[in-house]
C-alpha positions in Angstrom: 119.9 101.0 96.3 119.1 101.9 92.9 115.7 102.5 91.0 115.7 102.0 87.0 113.3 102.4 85.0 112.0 100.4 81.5 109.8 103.2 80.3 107.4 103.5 82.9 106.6 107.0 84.3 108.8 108.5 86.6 106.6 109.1 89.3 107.9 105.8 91.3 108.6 105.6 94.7 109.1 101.7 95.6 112.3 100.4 97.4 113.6 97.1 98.1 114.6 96.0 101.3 117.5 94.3 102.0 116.1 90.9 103.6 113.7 91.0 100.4 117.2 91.8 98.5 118.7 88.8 100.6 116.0 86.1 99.8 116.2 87.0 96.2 119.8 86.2 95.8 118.7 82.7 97.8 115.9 81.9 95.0 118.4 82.5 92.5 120.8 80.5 93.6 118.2 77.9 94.2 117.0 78.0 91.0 120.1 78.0 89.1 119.7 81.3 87.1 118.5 85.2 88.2 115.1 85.2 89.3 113.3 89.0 89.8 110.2 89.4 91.9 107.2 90.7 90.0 104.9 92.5 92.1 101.0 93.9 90.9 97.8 95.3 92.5 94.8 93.5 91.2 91.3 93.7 92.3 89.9 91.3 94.5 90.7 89.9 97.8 88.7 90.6 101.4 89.4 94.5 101.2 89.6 95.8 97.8 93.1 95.0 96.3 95.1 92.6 96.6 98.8 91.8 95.7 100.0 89.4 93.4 103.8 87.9 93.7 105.7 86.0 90.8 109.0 85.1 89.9 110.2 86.0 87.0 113.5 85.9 84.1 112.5 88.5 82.5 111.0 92.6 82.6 108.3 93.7 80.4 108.6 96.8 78.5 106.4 98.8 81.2 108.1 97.5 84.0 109.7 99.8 86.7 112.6 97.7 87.7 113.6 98.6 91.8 116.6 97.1 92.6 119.6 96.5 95.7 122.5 94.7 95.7 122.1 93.3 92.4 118.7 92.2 93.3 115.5 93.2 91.2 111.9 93.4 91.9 109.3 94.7 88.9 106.1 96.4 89.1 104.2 97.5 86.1 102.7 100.6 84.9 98.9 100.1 86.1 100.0 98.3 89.9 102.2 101.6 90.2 100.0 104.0 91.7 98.7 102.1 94.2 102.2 101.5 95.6 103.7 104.6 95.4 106.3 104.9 98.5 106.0 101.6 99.1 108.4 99.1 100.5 108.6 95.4 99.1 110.4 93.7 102.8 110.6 89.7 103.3 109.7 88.7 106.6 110.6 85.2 108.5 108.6 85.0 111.2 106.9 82.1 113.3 103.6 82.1 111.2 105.9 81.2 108.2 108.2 83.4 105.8 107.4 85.6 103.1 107.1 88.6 101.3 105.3 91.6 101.9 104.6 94.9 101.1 104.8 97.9 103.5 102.0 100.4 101.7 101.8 104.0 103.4 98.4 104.4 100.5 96.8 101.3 102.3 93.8 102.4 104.6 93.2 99.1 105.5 94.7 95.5 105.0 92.9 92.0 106.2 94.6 89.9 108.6 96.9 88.2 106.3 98.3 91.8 104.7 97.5 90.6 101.2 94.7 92.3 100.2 93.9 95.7 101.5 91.7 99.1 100.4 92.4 102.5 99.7 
């Protein structure tokens, strides 16, 4: 696992799990052509923050790119902070599939884990 970075500060700490790795590769193929995961803290939600999840082609010039077996995930320059030592996993579970982030900052999270507080 690898992290590059665009020109963001190098005070990151996120990772990529390999199931979140593994499902990327699957949405690419999917969708015919590389897709990276953009991930960013905004305000809002039931506890404070929340996290917003996109796909994307392309990085922006603030990006931190975190990648794993050729897979890519971005987070920007302002959403950094507030996922410093972070994980960014995929789960598949009964109550449906997706992807989530394992935050060791996060006091608190609501019941659906995507929003939580400082």
């Amino acid at each position: 696992m690898t992290t590059t970075q665009l020109s963001a500060p190098a005070t990151a700490d996120v990772s990529l799990s390999e199931s979140a790795a593994r499902r990327l590769h699957a949405l690419s193929a999917v969708e015919g052509r590389p897709v990276m995961l953009r991930v960013a803290v905004e305000g809002g939600g039931c506890s404070g923050f929340q996290y917003q999840f996109d796909l994307v082609e392309a990085a922006q010039d603030d990006d931190l790119r975190v990648e794993r077996d050729g897979a890519a995930a971005l987070v920007d320059e302002v959403s950094l902070p507030f996922l410093k030592g972070s994980v960014i996993d995929f789960v598949d579970e009964l109550a449906g599939a997706e992807f989530r982030i394992r935050n060791p900052n996060a006091k608190s999270s609501c019941g659906c884990g995507v929003s939580f507080s400082i």
